[in-house]
Structures are given as C-alpha cells and as structure tokens.
C-alpha atoms as one frame of an Amber mdcrd trajectory, in Angstrom:
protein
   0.000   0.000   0.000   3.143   2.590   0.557   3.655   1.867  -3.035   0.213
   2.619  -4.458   0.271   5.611  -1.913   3.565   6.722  -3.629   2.092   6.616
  -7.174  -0.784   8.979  -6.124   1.098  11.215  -4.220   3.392  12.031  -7.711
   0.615  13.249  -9.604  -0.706  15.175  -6.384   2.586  17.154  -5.916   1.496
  18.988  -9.763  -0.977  21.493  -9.200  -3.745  21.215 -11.708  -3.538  24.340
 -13.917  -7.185  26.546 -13.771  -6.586  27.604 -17.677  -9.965  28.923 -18.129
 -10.577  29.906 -14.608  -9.549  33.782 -15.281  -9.980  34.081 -18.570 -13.290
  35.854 -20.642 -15.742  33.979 -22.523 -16.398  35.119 -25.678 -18.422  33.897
 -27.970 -17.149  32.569 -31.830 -18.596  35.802 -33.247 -16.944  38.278 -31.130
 -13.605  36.904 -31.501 -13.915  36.661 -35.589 -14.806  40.199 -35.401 -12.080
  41.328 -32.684  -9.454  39.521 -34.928 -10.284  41.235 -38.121 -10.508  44.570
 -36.804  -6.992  44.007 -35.036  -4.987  40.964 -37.113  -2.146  42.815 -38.489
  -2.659  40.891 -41.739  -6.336  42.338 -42.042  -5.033  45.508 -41.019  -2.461
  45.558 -43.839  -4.842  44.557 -46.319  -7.148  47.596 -45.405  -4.634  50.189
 -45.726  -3.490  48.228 -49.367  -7.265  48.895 -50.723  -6.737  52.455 -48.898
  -3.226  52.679 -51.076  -4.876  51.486 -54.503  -7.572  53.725 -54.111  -5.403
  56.707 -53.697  -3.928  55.856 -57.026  -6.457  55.499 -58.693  -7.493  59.305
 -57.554  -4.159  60.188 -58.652  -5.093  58.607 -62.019  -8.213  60.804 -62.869
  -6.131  63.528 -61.251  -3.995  63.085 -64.755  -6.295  64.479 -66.807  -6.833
  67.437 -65.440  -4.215  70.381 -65.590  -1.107  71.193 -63.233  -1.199  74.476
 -62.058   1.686  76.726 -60.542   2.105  80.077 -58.999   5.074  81.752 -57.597
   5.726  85.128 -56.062   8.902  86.421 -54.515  10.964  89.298 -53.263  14.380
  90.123 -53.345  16.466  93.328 -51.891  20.187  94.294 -53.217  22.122  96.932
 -51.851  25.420  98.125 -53.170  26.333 100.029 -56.348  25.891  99.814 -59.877
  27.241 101.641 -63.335  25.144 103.860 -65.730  25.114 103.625 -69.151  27.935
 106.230 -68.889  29.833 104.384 -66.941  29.867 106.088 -63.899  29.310 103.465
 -60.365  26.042 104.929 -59.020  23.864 103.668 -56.272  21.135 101.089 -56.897
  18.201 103.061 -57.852  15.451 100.275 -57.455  16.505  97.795 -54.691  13.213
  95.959 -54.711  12.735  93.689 -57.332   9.777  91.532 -57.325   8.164  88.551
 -59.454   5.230  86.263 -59.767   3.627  83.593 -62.470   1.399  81.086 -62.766
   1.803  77.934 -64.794  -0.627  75.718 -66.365   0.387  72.565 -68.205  -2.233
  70.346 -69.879  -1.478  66.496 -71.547  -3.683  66.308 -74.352  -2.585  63.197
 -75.418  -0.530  59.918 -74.481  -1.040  57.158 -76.999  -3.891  55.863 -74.375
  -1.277  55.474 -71.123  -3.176  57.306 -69.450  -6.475  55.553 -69.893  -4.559
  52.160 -69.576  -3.039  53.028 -65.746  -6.437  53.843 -65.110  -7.805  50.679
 -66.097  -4.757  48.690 -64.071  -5.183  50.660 -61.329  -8.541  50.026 -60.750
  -7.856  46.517 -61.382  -5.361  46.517 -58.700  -8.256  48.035 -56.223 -10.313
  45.219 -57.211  -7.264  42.592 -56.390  -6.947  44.806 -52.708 -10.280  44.271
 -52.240 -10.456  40.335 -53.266  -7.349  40.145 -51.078  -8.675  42.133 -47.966
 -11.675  39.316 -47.870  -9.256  36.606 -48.397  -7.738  37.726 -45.500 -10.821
  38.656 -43.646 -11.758  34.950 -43.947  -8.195  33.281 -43.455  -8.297  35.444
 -39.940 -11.611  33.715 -39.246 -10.247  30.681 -40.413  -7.221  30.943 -37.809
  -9.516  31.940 -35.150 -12.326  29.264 -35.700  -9.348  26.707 -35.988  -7.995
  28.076 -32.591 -11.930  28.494 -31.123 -11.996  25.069 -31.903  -8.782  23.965
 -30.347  -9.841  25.476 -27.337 -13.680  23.212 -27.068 -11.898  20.125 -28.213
  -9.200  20.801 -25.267 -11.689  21.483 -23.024 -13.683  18.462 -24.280 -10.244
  16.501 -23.258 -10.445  17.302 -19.734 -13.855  16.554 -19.418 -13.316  12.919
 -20.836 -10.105  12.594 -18.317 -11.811  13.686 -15.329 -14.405  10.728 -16.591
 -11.317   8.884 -16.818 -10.023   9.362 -13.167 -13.534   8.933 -11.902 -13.768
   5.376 -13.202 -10.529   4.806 -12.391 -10.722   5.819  -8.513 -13.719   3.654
  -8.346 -12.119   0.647 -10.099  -9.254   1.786  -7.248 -11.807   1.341  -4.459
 -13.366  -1.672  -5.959  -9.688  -3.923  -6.243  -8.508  -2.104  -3.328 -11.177
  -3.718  -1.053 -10.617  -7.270  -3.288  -7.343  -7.292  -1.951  -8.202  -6.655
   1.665 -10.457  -9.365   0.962  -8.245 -11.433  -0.131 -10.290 -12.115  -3.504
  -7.395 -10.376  -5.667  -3.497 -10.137  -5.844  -1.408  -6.642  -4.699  -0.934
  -6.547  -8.415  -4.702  -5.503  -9.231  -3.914  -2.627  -6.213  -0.780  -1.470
  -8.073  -2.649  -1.839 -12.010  -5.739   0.464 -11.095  -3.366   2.597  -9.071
  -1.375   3.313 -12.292  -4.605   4.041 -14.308  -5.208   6.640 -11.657  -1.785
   8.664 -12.083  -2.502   8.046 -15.704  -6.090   9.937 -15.233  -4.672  12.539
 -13.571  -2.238  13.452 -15.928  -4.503  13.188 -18.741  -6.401  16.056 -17.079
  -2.719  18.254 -15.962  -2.042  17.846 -20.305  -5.464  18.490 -21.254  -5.466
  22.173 -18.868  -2.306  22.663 -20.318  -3.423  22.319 -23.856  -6.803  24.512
 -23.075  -4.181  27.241 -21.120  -1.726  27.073 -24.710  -5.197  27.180 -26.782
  -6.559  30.255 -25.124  -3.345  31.979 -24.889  -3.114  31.804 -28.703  -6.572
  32.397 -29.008  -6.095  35.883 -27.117  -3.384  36.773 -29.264  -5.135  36.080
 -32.733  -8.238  38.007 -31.344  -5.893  41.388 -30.077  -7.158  40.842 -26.388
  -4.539  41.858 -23.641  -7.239  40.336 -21.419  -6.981  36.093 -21.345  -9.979
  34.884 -23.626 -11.840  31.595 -23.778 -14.351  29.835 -25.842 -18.325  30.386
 -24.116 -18.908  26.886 -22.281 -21.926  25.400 -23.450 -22.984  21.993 -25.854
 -19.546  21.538 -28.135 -21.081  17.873 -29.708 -22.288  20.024 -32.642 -20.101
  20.120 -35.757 -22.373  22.398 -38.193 -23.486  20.877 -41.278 -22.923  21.970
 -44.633 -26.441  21.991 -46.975 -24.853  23.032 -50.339 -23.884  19.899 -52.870
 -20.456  19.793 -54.221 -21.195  20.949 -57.262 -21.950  24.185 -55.886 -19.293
  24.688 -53.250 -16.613  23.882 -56.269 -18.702  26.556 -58.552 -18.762  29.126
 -55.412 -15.048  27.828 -54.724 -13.668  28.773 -58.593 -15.871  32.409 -57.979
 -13.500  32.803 -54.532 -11.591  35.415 -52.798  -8.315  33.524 -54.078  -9.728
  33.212 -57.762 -11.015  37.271 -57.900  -7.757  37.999 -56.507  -6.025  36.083
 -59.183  -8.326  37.369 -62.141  -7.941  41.170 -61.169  -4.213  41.175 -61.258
  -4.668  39.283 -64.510  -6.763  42.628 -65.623  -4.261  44.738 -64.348  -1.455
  42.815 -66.029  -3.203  43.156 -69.521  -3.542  46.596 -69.006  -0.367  47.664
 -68.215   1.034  45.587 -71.085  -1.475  48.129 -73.282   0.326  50.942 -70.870
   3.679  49.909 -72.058   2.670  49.752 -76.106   1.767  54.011 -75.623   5.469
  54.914 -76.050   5.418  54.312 -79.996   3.045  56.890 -80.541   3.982  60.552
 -80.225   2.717  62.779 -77.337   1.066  65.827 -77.536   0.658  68.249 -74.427
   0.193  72.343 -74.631   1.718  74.915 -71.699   0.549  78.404 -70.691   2.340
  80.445 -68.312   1.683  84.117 -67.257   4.592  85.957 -65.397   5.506  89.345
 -64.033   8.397  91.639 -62.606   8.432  95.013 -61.248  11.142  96.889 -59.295
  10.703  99.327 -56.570  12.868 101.848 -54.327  10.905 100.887 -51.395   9.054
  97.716 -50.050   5.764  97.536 -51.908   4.954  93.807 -51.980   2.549  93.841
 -54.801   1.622  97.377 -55.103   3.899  97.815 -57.963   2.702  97.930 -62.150
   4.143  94.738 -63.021   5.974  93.681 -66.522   3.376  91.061 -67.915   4.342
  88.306 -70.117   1.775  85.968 -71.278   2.687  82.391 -73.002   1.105  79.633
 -74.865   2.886  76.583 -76.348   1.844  73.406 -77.633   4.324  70.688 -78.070
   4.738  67.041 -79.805   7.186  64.590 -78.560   8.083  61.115 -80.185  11.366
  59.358 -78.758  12.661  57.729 -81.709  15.008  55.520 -80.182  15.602  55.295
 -76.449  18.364  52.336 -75.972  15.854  50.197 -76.264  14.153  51.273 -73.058
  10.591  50.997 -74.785  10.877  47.517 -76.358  12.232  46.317 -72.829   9.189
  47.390 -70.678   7.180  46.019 -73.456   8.898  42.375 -72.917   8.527  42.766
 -69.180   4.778  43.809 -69.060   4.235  40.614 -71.556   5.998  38.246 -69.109
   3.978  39.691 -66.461   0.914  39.701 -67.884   1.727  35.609 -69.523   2.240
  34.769 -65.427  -0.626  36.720 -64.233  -2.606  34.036 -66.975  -0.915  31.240
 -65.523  -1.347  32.019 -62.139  -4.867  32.710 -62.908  -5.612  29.260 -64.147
  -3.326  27.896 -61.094  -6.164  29.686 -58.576  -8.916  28.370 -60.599  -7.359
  24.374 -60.327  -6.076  25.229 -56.694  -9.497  26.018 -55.811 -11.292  23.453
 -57.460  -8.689  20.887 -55.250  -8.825  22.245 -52.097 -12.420  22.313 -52.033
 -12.685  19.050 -52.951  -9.914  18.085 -50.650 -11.987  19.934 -47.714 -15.882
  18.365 -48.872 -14.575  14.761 -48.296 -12.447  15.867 -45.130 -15.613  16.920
 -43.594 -17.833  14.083 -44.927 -15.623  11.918 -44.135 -15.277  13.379 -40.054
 -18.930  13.415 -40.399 -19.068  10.004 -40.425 -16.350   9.289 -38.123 -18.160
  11.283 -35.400 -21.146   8.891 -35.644 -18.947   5.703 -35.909 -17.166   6.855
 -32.877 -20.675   8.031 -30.932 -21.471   4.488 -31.302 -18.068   3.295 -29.806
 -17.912   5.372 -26.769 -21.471   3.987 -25.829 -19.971   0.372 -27.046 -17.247
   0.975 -24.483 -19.168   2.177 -21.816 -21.508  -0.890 -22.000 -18.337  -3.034
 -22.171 -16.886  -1.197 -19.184 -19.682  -1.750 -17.222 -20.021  -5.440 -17.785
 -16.848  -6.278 -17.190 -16.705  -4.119 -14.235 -19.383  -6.447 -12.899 -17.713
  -9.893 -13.921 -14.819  -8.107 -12.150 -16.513  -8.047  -8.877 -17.915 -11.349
  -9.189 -15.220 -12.989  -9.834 -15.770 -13.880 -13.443 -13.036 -11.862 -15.042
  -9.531 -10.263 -14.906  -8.524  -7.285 -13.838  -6.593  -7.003 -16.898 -10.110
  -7.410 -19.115 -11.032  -4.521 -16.965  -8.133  -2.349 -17.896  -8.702  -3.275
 -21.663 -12.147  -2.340 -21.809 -10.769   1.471 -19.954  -7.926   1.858 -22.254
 -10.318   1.096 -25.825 -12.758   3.318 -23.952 -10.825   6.083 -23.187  -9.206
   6.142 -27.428 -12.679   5.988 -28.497 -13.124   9.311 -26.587 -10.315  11.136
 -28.073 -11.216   9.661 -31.278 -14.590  11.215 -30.546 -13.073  14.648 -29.819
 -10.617  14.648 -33.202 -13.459  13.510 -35.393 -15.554  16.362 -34.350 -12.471
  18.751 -34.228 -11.626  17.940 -37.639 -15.149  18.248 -39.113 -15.106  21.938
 -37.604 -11.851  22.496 -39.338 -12.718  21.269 -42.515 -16.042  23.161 -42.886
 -13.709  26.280 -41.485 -11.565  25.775 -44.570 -14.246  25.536 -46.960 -15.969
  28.911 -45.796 -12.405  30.612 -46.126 -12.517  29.132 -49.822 -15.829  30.308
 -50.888 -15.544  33.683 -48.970 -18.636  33.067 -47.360 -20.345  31.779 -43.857
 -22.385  28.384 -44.395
C-alpha cells in the first residue's frame, strides 16, 4: 500500500492548472470580429485597398491640368554703373516677381487611360485580397476556437477517466483486503489513476496554450476563452459539391487572381503608348516690377503671357521601350498562368476539404457508437470483475479502448469543424 500511496502522491505534488478559470468567454462571433478589426494581416490589407484607391485618384487627377504660382521678393544693396559708366547707387533695390503655370497632356497614346484601367484593377485585387484575409483570420480563429472546445472536451473525458478509475481503485482495493485479488490488481488500477490525472494536468495545459493563442489572434490583452456550453455540434454543410466547387472557382483567391490578370493586360497596353507621339500644350503668365521701397505687390508689373503646344516622339531610347514592353508581356503571360493555377487550386482544395468533412462526419457517428460500445463493455466487465468472473486485466482493456474511443470522438468532431472552417475561407462566405 506505501507503493500505491507513492504513485498517487506524484501526480498530487502537480498542481492542476485553472486555464480557463480567469480568462473571458467570448463567444465565436466576437472573436472573428475582434481579430479582423486588429490581425495585423487584415489591417495591412485595409490600408493596401486604402493605397490602390489613392492611385487610382491620382489617375483621374492626370487628366486634369497642373497648375503653378510663384511670387517672390528680393532686396540688393550696393552700387551699380550707368550707361555712362559712372558706379552709381542702386536706384530700385526691390525687385519683385510672380507667375502662374498651367500645363495640360492632351494626349498619351492611351497610357493614361490604360493606368487607369490597371489601377482600378489593382483596387479590385486589394479588395479580393482584404476578404481573403478577412476569412483566413476567421479561419485561424475558428481553428484556434476550436482547439480550445476540443481541449476542453479533453479534460472533461479525463476527469471521466479518473472517476472510473478511482472507483475501479476502491473496488480492487477492497478485493485485496479481501483477499479475492493479488497486490498486483492494487498497483494496475493505481497506475490508471496517475494516468487519469495526468490526462487532465495535459489536457489544462493544452486549453491554457489554446486560449493563450486564441487571445493573441483576437488582439485581447485580457486572457480569452471559448463560451462553455454543448460543443457535440459540428455544423453541417447543406450546399452539394457541385456548388461549393462553382462558389469555390468564384473565390476570394480566384477574384484575386483574375484582377491582377486585368491589371497585367492593361499595363502591357500601358507599355505599347510609347510608340506613338505625345502631344501636351503649356501656358504660363509671369511678371516683374522693381521698386525703391518695399511695396509687396503694389507695384505695375511687366506682364508676359505664353502659350505653347508641343509634340514629342522618342525615336530611339536604348531600347528602353521595347524592354518594358517584354517585361509587361511576361507579367501579364504569369498573371494568366497564375490565374488558371487559382482556378485548379481552388477546385482541389475544395474538394480536398468536402470529403475531409464528410468523411469526419461520419467518423463522429462511428465513434458516438463506440464510446457507448465501451461504456456498455466497461460496465459489464466491471461487474464480472466483482464477481469474480473476469480479470482485472479485461477490466483495464475495456478502460484503455474506452478512453481512445473518446479522443477519437473529440478529433473527429475537431476535424469536421476544421474542414467546414476551410471551406468557408474558400468560398468567402459563412455556411
């Protein structure tokens, strides 16, 4: 008996870890919308969309004139010669001047139009990336909500586990006092009951690890937890898989893909516009006056008025032309091919992800029934135990393939969330 005291006093000297003792519930909702107002990857793909649509301002800006003015005022003391010759003082110090400038492109071969158009495709590829993003943070999140039920699901099934244990303790301790059982049956359920306990001390570990990283995805200096409540439901998914792989190929991923594939085709357009000549016109209005005094403006100023037009065709360049041409090609050829890659990549993943959750589906059922299988089996042999009918080794079986049907249990489900998790990140869409 010192010995079996020994092997519960080891797991006694570990305190049990309270992971979700101080930490917040929140619910699945409130953390997917904490972690996409704070993820640093949703907050980068805001300010991208905020950075595309800035230039494509700056692109209507370019049809409209630039205007210029300048003023300014300078003083110089000292002497100067007449037209005699003779070193006289500076009759007018002041001198002062102002213009305004106006400059106009009238025409560009169409690169102006064409950076329009790529622009704007580039704010539609933000914007297909800022929901990709928006749904791979919920996708972390949900993965990590998940981790956190299915960890907390653990230590409920261990803390089942040491309860049957400590009875099956009590039950062979008492066979032995009887003299109905060996020290060996002592020692065997004594083991099972260390074993118990740390099954729970890793499963509050795992749920402390989960909602630590589940307080970092979500931006929460305070320690966060999933709500307690009924985790035995995995969602179900109505849609066939014809139209998840239809609603998968019209995806965040495959919009993404197909609006850099615009933006590709029209910058190659961009980079044809330097064989055709350029046409822009200038008009400038600028003054001078000069002044003994300071006047700032009060002066009759000298007014010169201008209006130019000019055409400009680079005949040869080094070249420079026919290599932007060759680069926008091989851009726009891999935005094609990368295109089609989104479109296949798509298509695989979501069928990758429809049979991964079918296929938990099921596995949550099968092992339903085998957790109830292997409590009835516990229970039986349990009884043969204490009439004398079986083993304690049958006994410790039927615990052992009871306990891996629970885990079982807990993965199947875990991975059915996950999977339907990945499918809504693919489609860009809650099911």
């Amino acid at each position: 008996m010192r010995l079996v005291r020994a092997v519960l006093g080891v797991t006694m000297l570990v305190p049990v870890l309270s992971a979700a003792q101080d930490a917040r519930p929140i619910s699945l909702d409130e953390a997917v919308r904490q972690a996409r107002r704070n993820a640093p990857a949703a907050v980068q793909a805001r300010n991208a969309v905020r950075q595309s649509a800035a230039a494509v301002r700056t692109n209507y800006a370019s049809f409209l004139p630039t205007l210029s003015f300048n003023t300014g005022a300078n003083y110089t003391f000292g002497n100067t010669t007449n037209p005699n010759g003779q070193i006289v003082p500076i009759a007018n110090p002041w001198n002062y001047s102002r213009g305004l400038n106006a400059n106009l492109q009238l025409f560009q071969a169409g690169s102006r139009y064409f950076n329009l158009r790529a622009n704007q495709a580039n704010l539609d590829a933000s914007e297909a990336t800022e929901i990709s993003q928006t749904f791979n943070v919920a996708l972390q999140v949900k993965q990590q909500y998940y981790s956190v039920l299915a960890a907390r699901e653990q230590r409920a099934a261990a803390q089942k586990q040491l309860e049957q244990a400590e009875q099956q303790l009590r039950a062979s301790t008492a066979r032995v006092r009887a003299g109905a059982a060996t020290r060996s049956d002592s020692l065997r359920t004594s083991i099972q009951v260390g074993n118990a306990r740390l099954a729970i001390l890793t499963a509050e570990n795992q749920l402390a690890t989960a909602n630590a990283a589940l307080s970092r995805l979500v931006g929460s200096v305070e320690l966060v937890t999933a709500t307690p409540g009924d985790t035995s439901d995995t969602g179900s998914i109505i849609e066939t898989e014809a139209q998840l792989l239809t609603l998968a190929e019209e995806g965040p991923a495959v919009r993404q893909a197909l609006a850099q594939h615009a933006a590709a085709r029209q910058s190659y357009r961009s980079a044809l516009s330097p064989y055709l000549p350029t046409l822009s016109m200038s008009y400038s209005l600028s003054g001078s006056a000069a002044s003994q005094d300071f006047a700032f403006g009060g002066q009759d100023f000298r007014e010169q008025r201008r209006t130019a037009f000019t055409v400009n065709f680079p005949l040869f360049n080094g070249l420079n032309r026919e290599e932007s041409v060759v680069r926008a090609r091989i851009a726009q050829e891999n935005a094609e091919a990368n295109l089609r890659d989104a479109k296949l990549n798509a298509r695989q993943l979501m069928v990758q992800q429809f049979g991964a959750f079918r296929t938990a589906e099921a596995r949550v059922q099968i092992q339903l029934a085998s957790v109830a299988a292997g409590e009835e089996d516990l229970r039986v042999q349990q009884e043969r135990y204490a009439l004398g009918a079986s083993t304690l080794l049958d006994v410790l079986n039927s615990q052992t393939t009871l306990d891996q049907a629970r885990r079982d249990l807990i993965q199947a489900r875990l991975d059915a969330r996950t999977a339907k998790a990945q499918i809504e990140a693919l489609i860009g869409r809650d099911l």
